[in-house]
C-alpha positions in Angstrom: 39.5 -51.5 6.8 36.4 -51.7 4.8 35.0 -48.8 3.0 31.1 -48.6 4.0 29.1 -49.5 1.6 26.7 -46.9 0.1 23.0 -47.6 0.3 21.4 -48.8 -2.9 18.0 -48.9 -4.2 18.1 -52.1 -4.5 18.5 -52.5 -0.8 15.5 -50.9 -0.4 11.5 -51.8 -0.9 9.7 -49.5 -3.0 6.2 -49.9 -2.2 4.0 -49.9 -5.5 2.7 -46.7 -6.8 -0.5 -45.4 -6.4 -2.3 -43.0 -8.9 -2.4 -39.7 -7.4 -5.0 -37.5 -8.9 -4.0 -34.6 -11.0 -5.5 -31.5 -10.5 -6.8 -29.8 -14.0 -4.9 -27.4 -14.7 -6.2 -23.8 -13.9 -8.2 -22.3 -16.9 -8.9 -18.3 -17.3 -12.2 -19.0 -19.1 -14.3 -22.1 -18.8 -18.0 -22.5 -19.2 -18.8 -22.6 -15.2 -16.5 -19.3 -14.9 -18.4 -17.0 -12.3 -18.6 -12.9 -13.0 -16.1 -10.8 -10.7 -19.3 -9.6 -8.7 -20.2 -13.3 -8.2 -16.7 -14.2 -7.0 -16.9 -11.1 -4.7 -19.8 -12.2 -3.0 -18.4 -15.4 -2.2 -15.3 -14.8 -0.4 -12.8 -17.8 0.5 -10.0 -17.7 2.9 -9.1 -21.3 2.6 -5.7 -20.5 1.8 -4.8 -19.4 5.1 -4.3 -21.3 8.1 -6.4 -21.2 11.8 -3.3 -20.3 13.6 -2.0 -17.8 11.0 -5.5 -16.2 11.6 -5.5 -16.0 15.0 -1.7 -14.6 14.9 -3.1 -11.7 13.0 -5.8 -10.9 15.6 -2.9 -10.6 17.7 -0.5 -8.5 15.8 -0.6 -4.4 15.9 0.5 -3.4 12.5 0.4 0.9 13.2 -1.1 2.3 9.9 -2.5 -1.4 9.2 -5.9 -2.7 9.8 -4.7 -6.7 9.8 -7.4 -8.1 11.7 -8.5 -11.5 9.5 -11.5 -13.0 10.9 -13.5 -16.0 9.5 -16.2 -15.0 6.8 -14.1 -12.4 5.7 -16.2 -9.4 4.3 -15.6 -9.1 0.5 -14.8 -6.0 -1.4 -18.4 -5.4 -2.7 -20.3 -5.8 0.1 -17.2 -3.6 2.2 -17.8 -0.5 0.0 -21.9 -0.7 0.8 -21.2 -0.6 4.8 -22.0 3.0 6.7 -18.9 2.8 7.6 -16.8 3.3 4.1 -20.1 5.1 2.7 -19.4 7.5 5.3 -16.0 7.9 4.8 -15.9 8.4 1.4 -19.1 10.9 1.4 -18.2 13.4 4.6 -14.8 14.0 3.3 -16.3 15.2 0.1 -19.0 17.1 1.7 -16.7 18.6 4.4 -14.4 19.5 1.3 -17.5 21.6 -0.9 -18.1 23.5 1.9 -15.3 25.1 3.0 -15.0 25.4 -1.1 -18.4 27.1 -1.0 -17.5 29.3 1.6 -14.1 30.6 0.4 -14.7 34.5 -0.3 -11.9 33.9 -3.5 -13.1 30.6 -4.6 -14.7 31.2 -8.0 -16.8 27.4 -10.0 -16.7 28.7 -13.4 -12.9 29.5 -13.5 -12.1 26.1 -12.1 -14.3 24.9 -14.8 -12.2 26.7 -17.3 -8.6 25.8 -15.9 -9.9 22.1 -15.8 -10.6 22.2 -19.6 -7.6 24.2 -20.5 -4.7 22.0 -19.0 -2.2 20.9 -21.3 -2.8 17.3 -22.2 1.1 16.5 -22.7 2.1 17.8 -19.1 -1.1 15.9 -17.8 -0.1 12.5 -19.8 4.0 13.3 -18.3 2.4 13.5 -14.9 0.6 10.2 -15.3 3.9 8.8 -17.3 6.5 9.3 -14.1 3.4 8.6 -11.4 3.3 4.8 -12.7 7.0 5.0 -13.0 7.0 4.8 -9.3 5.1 1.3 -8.8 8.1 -0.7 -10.7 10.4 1.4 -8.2 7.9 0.1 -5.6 8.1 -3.5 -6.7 11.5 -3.9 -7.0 12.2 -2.3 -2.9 9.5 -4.8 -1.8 11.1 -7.7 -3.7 14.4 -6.7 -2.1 13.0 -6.8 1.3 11.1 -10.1 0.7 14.8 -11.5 0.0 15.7 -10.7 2.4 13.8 -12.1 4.5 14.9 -15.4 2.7 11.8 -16.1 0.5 12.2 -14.7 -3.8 10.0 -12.5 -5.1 10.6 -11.6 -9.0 10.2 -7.6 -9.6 7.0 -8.6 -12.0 4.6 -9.9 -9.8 5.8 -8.0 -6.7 4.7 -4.8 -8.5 1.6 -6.1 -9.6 0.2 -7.1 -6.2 1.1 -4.1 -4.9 -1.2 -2.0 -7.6 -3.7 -4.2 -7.0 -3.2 -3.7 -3.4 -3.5 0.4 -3.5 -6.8 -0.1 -5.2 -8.4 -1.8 -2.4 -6.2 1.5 -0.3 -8.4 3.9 -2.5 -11.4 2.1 -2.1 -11.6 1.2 1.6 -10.5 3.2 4.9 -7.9 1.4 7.8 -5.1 0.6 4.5 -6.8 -2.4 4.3 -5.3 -3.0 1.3 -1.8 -3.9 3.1 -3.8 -6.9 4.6 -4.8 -7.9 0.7 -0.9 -7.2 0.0 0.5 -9.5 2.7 -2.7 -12.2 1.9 -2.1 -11.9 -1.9 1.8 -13.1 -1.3 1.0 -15.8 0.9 -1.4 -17.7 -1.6 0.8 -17.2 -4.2 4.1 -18.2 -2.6 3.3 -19.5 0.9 5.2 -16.9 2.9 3.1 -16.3 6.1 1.6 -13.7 7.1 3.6 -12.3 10.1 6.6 -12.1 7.9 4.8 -10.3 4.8 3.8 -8.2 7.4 7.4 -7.4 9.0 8.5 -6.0 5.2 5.3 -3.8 4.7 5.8 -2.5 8.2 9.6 -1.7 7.1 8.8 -0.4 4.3 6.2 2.1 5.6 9.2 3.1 7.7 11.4 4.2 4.8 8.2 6.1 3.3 7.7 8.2 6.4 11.7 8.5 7.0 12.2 9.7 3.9 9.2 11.8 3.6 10.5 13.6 6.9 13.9 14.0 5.6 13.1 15.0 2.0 9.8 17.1 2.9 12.4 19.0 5.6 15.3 19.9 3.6 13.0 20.7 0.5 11.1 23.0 2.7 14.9 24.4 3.8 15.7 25.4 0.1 12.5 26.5 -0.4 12.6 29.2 2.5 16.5 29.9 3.3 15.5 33.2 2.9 12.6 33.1 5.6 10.2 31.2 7.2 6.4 31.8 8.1 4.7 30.3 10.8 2.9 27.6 9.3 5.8 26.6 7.9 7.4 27.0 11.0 4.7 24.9 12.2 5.5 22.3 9.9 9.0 22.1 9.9 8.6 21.1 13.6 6.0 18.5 13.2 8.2 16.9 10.6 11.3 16.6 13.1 8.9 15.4 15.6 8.0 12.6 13.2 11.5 11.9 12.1 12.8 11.7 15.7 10.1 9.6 16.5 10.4 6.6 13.8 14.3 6.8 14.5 13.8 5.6 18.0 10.5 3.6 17.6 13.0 1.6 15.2 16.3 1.5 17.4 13.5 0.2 20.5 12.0 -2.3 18.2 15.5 -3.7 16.9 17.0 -4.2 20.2 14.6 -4.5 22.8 11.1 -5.6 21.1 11.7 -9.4 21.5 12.9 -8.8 24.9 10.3 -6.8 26.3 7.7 -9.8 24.8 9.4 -12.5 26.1 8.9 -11.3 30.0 5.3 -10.9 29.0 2.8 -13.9 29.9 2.0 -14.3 26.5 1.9 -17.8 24.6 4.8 -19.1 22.9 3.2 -19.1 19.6 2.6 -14.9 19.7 6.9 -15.2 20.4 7.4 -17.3 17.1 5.3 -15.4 14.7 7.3 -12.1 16.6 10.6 -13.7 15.0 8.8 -13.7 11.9 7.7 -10.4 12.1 10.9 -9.4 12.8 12.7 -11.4 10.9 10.1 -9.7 7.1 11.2 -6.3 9.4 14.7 -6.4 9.8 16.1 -9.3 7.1 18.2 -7.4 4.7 21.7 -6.2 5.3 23.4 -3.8 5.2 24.4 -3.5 1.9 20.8 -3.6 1.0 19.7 -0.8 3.0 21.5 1.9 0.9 19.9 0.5 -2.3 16.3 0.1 -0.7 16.9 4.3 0.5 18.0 5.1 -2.9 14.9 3.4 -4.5 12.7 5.3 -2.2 14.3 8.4 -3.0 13.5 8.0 -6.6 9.9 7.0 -5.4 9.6 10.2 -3.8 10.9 11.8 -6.7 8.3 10.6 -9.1 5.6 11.6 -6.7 7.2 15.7 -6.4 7.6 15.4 -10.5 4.0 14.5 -10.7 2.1 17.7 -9.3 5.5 19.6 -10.7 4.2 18.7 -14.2 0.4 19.0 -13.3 1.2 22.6 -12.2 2.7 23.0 -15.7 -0.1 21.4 -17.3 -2.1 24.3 -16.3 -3.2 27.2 -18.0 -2.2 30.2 -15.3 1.6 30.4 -14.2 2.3 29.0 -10.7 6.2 29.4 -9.7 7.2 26.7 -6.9 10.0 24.9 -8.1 10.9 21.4 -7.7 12.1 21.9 -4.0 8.5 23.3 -3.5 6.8 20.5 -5.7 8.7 17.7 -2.9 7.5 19.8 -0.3 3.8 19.7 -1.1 3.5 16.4 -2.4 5.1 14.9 0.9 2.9 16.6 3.0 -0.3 15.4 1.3 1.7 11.8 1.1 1.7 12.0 4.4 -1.6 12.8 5.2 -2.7 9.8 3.0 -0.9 7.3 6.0 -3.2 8.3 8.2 -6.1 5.3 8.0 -9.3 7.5 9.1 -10.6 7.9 4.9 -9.6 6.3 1.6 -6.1 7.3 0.1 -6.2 10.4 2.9 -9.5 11.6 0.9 -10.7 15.1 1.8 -7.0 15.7 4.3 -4.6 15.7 1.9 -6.7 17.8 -0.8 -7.3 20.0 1.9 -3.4 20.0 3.3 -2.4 20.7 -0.5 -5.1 23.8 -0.5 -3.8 24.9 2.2 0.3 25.0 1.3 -0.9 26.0 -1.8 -2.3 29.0 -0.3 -0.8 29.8 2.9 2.6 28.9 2.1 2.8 29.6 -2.0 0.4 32.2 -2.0 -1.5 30.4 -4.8 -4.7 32.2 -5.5 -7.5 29.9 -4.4 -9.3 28.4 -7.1 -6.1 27.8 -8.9 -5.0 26.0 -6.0 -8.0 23.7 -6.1 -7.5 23.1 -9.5 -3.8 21.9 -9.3 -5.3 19.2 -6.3 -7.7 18.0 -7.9 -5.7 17.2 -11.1 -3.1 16.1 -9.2 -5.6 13.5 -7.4 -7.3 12.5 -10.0 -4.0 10.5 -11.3 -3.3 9.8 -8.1 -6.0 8.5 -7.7 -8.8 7.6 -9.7 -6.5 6.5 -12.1 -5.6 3.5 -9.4 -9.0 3.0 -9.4 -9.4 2.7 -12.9 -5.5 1.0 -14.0 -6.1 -1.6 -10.4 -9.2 -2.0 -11.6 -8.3 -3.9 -14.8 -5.1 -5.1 -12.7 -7.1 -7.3 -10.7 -9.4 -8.6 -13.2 -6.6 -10.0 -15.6 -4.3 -10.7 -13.2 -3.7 -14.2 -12.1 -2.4 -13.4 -8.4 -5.9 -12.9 -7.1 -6.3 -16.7 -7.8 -3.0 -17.9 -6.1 -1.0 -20.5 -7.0 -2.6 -24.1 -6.6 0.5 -25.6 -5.5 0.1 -22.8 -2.1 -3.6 -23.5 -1.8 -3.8 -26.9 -2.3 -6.4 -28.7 -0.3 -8.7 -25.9 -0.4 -11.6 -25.0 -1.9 -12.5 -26.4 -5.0 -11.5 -22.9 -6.1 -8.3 -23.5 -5.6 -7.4 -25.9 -8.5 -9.9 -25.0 -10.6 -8.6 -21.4 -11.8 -11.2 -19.3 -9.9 -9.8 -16.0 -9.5 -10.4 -15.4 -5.4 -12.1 -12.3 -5.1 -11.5 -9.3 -2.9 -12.0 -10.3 0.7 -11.6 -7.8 3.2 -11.2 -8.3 7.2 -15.0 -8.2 8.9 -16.0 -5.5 11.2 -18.1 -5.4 13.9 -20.5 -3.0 11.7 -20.7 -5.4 9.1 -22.2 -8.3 11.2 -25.7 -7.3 11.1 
């Protein structure tokens, strides 16, 4: 019997080459280089598809504005709408007033405790706060793996510090959207499954706030609990049952429940890829990614632990106390309504601080504004330079080929936010 005979190239015509172009290769600086305001003002979403556009009108991220619509509004022209102005400026205002009206609230001691702090405890505070975002990093690159795409620890960490300073800057989290937009021109994972790992990861965050913030308030109180703590202990097991479920339904019914819904086939396959970002890691995985966002949590209690040593009056709270505060106010910064929860969790922090601690009031305003000042302006600051060297913000030419000119020239894509209707005028 006669072996078949393996094809050969010989067998086959090669048709003669063509010259393909070359792109140039991308340059940092060049002559022609625009300024990082001019690259804001023109934004380019060329990068992403139609159809992946239209998918994200569809999807409804909770906690996630990701609603990408064509002449996307960029970051400069987003923090001049009414809209952000406002929501940056009645927070602060709401937040002088009350200030102005507490009877124990005294300016010129703040003043004086603000000067005073200890400059070592303040530096360890910033130290183990930035500790957190290779923690951060390395959780998302597991859960991109999962999904089947890799993600080195490196550049997952810095897109997502870029991504909280468009968070601190902008209301609705729109710096998820950035997040999920960042990845997909750098290594052409789409949107809808970029989008299933930051939704499961915002699950973890609020699971595990819940479950630490509840058995650090436990500790804290074994010997007795007030009402407002009373108060809070029951929100948080309302929140914990609830993202248990909302999970197990989404796992094992979500798909279903779609599918007998007279929606287009396409809204079903970018579903799977939702789900797929959501639920793609095993098992095995799971216990490492709850470990990591343990420690995450960890760094965030040690923070305002050391800012409260930092200061120059003795507050006693305790590291069970420090995870109880700091997970509150983490959790008031989820809720989209103001940038990084400005002006709710200063004022849930205050009030813990107070009601709970029986921390004397301008003491208590001291230790949050400290406390939000690293975690916080410092983003804005530390992002800041982030997003100016880094090259991520101009994507990778091989994604975004057959774009803009942008695209294989180096130009570093600027800041592009989703458009509002507010922002149409």
């Amino acid at each position: 019997m006669t072996e078949p005979r393996e094809p050969s190239t010989q067998d086959v015509p090669v048709p003669p080459a063509e010259d393909v172009p070359v792109p140039p290769a991308p340059s940092m600086r060049s002559a022609s280089h625009p300024s990082l305001l001019q690259q804001m003002a023109h934004p380019d979403l060329s990068a992403i598809s139609a159809e992946e556009i239209a998918a994200a009108e569809r999807l409804d991220l909770p906690g996630v504005n990701e609603d990408v619509e064509e002449g996307a509004v960029p970051l400069s022209r987003r923090l001049r709408s009414p809209r952000t102005i406002i929501s940056i400026v009645l927070p602060i205002v709401v937040v002088v007033l009350v200030l102005a009206a507490l009877p124990g609230f005294k300016l010129d001691q703040l003043a004086k405790y603000l000067s005073e702090a200890n400059p070592w405890w303040l530096l360890a505070a910033l130290a183990i706060y930035y500790a957190g975002f290779p923690l951060r990093g390395y959780r998302w690159a597991l859960l991109v793996r999962g999904a089947g795409y890799p993600l080195k620890v490196r550049d997952s960490t810095e897109i997502i510090l870029i991504s909280w300073l468009v968070n601190c800057l902008v209301p609705a989290k729109l710096g998820d959207v950035y997040r999920a937009y960042l990845l997909r021109i750098n290594t052409g994972i789409s949107l809808s499954t970029t989008f299933g790992t930051v939704f499961i990861e915002r699950m973890f965050d609020l699971i595990a706030i819940a479950t630490l913030g509840l058995a650090a308030g436990f500790w804290s109180f074994r010997d007795g609990m007030s009402d407002p703590v009373r108060l809070i202990f029951g929100f948080g097991l309302i929140v914990l049952a609830a993202l248990v479920i909302g999970l197990f339904l989404v796992r094992n019914f979500g798909r279903r429940i779609l599918v007998r819904l007279p929606v287009p086939r396409r809204v079903v396959e970018l579903y799977d890829l939702f789900e797929e970002g959501m639920f793609g890691i095993d098992r095995r995985t799971v216990a490492v990614v709850a470990l990591v966002t343990g420690l995450i949590w960890t760094t965030e209690a040690l923070r305002l632990l050391f800012v409260i040593e930092a200061m120059p009056f003795h507050v006693q709270i305790g590291i069970s106390g420090a995870f109880f505060i700091a997970l509150i106010a983490s959790l008031l910064t989820a809720v989209p309504f103001t940038p990084a929860g400005l002006g709710l969790a200063d004022g849930a922090m205050v009030f813990v601080l107070t009601a709970v601690y029986h921390v004397p009031q301008t003491e208590a305003v001291a230790i949050t504004l400290v406390d939000r000042a690293i975690s916080v302006l410092s983003v804005i600051v530390v992002g800041g330079i982030a997003y100016v060297l880094s090259s991520k913000t101009r994507g990778d030419p091989q994604m975004i080929a057959g774009g803009a000119g942008d695209a294989t020239t180096g130009v570093r894509t600027p800041v592009t936010l989703p458009a509002a209707a507010d922002d149409q005028g």
